[in-house]
N, C-alpha and C positions, 0 to 999 in steps of 0.2 A: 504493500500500500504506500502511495505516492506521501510526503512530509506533509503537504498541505492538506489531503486529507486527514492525517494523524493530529495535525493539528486543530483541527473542525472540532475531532473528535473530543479533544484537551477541553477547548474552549466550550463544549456542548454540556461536559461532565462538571467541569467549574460551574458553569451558569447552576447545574442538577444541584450542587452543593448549598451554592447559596440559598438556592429558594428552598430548599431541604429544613437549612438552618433558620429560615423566620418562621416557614410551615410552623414546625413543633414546636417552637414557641408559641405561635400564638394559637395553633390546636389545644396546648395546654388548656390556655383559657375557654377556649369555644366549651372542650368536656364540662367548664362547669353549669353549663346549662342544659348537655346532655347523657341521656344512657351511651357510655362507650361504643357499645353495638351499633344502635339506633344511628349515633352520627356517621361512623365508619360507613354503613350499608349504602346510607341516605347519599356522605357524600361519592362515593366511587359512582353510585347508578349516578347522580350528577353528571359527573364525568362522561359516561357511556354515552348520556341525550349529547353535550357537546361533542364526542367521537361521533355519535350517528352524523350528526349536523355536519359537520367538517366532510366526513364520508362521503355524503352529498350534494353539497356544495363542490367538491373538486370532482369525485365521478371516482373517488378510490375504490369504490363498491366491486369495482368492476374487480380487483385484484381479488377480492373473496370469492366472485364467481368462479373464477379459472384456478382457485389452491386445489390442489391432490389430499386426499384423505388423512397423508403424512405431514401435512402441512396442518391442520385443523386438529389432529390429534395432539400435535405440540402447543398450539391454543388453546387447547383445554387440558391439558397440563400446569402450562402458565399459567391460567386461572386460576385452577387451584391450588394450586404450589406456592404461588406471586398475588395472585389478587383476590384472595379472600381470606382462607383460613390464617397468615401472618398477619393482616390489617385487624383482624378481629381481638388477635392477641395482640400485638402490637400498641391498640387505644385502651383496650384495656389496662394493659400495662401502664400506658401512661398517664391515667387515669390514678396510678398508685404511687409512681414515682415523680422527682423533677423532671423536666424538661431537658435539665443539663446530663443527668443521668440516662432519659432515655434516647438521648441525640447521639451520646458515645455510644451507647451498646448497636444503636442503628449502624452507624456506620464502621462498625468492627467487622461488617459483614465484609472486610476485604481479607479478612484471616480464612475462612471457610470456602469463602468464594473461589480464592487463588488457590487454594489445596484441592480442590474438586476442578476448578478448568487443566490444573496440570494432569491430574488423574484420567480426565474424561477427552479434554481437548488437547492435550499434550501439548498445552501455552506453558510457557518459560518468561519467568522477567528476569532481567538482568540483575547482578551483584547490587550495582548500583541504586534500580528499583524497589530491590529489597532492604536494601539499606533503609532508603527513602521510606518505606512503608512501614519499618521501625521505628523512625522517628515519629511518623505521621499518630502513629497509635501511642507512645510516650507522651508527647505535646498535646495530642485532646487529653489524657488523661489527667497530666497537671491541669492544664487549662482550666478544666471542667470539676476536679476536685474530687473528681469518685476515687470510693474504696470499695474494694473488692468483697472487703470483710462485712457490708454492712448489706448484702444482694437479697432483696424481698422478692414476694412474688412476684410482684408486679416486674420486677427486671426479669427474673426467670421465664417471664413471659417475653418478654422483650428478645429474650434472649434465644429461645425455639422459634419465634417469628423471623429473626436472623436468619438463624439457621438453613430455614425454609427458603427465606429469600437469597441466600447462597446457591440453593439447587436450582429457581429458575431462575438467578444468571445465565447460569451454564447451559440451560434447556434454551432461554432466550438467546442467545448466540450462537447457539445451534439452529438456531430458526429462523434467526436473521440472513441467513447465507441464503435462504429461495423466497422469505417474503421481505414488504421493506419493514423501518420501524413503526411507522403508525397501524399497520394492523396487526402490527405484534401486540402494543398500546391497548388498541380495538378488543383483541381476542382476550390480553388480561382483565382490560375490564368488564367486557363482555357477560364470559361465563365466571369470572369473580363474583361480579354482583346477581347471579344469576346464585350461586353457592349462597352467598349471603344474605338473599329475600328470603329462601328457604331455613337457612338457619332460623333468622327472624319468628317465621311459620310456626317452623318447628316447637320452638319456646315460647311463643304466646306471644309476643316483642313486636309484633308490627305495629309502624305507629301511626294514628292518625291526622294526615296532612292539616287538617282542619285545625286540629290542637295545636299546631307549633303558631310562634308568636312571629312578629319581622324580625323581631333579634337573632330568633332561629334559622331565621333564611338569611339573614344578612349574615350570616358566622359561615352558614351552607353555599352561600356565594364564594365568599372568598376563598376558603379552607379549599372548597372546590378546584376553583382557577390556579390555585397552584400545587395542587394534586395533579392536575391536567397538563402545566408547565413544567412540570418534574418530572413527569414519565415522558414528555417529547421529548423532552432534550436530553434525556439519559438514555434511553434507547436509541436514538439518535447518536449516541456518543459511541455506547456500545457499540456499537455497526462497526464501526471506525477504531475501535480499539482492543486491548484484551481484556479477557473478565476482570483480573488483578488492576489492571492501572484503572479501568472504570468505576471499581469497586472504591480503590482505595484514596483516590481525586475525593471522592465523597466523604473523607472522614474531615475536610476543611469545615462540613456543615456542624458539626458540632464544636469550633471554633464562632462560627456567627451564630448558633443558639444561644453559648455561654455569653458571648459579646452581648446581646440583646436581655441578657436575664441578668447582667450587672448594669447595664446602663437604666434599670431601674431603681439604681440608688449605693450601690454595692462598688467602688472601686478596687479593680485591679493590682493583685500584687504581685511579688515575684517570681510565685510560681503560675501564676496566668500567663505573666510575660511572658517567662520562658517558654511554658509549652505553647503560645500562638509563634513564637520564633521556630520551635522544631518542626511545627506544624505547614509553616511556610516553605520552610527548606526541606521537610519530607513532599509537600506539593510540587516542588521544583524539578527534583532526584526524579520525581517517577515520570513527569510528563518532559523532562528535557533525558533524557535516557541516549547512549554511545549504540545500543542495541540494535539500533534499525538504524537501516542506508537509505538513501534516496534511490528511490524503485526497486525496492527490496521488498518481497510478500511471504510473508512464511504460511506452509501449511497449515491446514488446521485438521487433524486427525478426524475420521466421518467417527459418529457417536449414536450409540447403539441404545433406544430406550425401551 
C-alpha cells in the first residue's frame, strides 16, 4: 500500500481517537438519564436510520445486492461480535465506572487485537511499533490514574467487551479486502441493533418512544452523530492499515477523555504530564514506522472462520 494511503489511514484513526475520547465522556453523562441498555440499543438503531439514509442517498445499496453469502456471513459476525453484545457490556460498564477508567480499558483493545491479527492474519509491527504501543499503554495509564488493584465489575465488563471487540477487528479486516468500509459500518450496525431490540424483548426493556423527554433525544442526537463519526473513520482507517497500528492510534482517546474530565476543575500533575508525553511519542512510533516502503504491500494471510 502506497504512503499516502497509509497515511489517510493514520489520519482517519486519529480523527477515530479523538471523537472516541469526548464520546465517553460525555456518554458518561447522557447514562444519567438512562437504563444503560435502553440508550446503547436506542443509540446504535440511530445510527442504522443515518447508515440507511446515506445508503440511499449515494446508491451504496447497490454493493449489498451483488455480496456473496461469505461476505454477509462476516456481517453478521461483526454484528454480533462488534455491534451489540460489547456495546451492551461496555455502557453498562460505564455506567459503574469513571469515564477515565473506562476510556483506558476501551482502548487497550490494541493488546488482544494485535495478538489475534498476528495469529489469524499473520500482520507483524515492527520493533519500533511495539515499542510505541508500550509506551502508548504506560502514558494512558499515568494519565488516567487507574489501578489495577481496584477492577469492579463494571470494568470486568469493560473489559470482555474489549475482548470481543479484539475479535471483530480481525473479522472486520478480513472483510474489508471484498467489501468497502461503510457497509462493513452498515452490516455492524445492522444486525447489532437487530441483536439488541431482541435482547430489549427479551427482558421486558423496550422503551416507550412517547416516555422519553427532549433531553433524551437531545443526548440520542449527539451521542448518536459520533457513534456514527467513529465507526466511518475507523473503518475507514482500518482498510488502510493493520489491526495493531489501528487498534493502538486509538489509545490517544483516553488521553482527550482524561483531558476533558480534568478541565472540569481538577489540574494536571506530573504524572498526567508525563503519561500524555508517552502517549504522544507512542502515537508517533506507530504511525511514522521504518516498516513499510513506498509501494510496498504485504500479504495478508486468507482466514478461515
Amino acid at each position: 500500500m502506497k504512503i499516502g494511503e497509509r497515511s489517510k489511514g493514520f489520519a482517519f484513526v486519529f480523527a477515530t481517537a479523538v471523537i472516541s475520547g469526548v464520546s465517553i465522556f460525555l456518554n458518561k453523562f447522557a447514562l444519567a438519564s438512562f437504563n444503560p441498555f435502553v440508550f446503547t440499543t436506542l443509540k446504535n438503531s440511530a445510527v442504522l436510520l443515518f447508515l440507511l439514509a446515506g445508503l440511499l442517498l449515494t446508491l451504496r445499496y447497490k454493493e449489498l445486492l451483488s455480496m456473496k453469502l461469505r461476505d454477509w456471513r462476516n456481517l453478521l459476525l461483526i454484528g454480533i461480535i462488534g455491534g451489540s453484545i460489547p456495546f451492551l457490556l461496555f455502557f453498562w460498564g460505564l455506567s459503574q465506572t469513571s469515564a477515565a477508567n473506562a476510556s483506558l480499558l476501551q482502548k487497550s483493545v490494541f493488546l488482544p487485537a494485535s495478538a489475534l491479527a498476528f495469529l489469524v492474519l499473520k500482520e507483524r509491527l515492527s520493533k519500533l511499533q511495539l515499542a510505541g504501543t508500550c509506551l502508548l499503554f504506560i502514558g494512558a495509564a499515568l494519565f488516567a490514574g487507574f489501578s489495577f488493584t481496584t477492577l469492579a465489575a463494571g470494568d470486568l465488563a469493560i473489559i470482555a467487551a474489549v475482548l470481543l471487540w479484539s475479535a471483530e477487528d480481525v473479522i472486520s479486516k478480513y472483510a474489508l479486502r471484498s467489501v468497502s468500509s461503510s457497509t462493513v459500518v452498515f452490516g455492524r450496525m445492522f444486525f447489532g441493533s437487530l441483536v439488541m431490540v431482541c435482547f430489549l424483548g427479551a427482558t421486558s426493556q423496550l422503551p416507550n418512544p412517547a416516555a422519553l423527554t427532549a433531553n433524551h433525544y437531545l443526548w440520542l442526537l449527539l451521542t448518536s452523530l459520533l457513534l456514527l463519526g467513529y465507526q466511518l473513520t475507523f473503518y475507514s482507517g482500518l482498510a488502510r492499515l493493520k489491526v495493531g497500528e489501528a487498534a493502538a492510534v486509538l489509545v490517544f482517546g483516553s488521553v482527550v477523555t482524561t483531558a476533558l474530565s480534568l478541565s472540569i476543575g481538577i489540574l494536571p500533575g506530573v504524572y498526567e504530564l508525563l503519561g500524555a508525553a508517552a502517549v504522544t511519542i507512542g502515537v508517533a512510533a506507530v504511525a511514522i514506522s521504518p516498516l513499510y516502503k513506498l509501494g510496498k504491500q504485504e500479504e495478508i494471510a486468507p482466514m478461515t472462520i
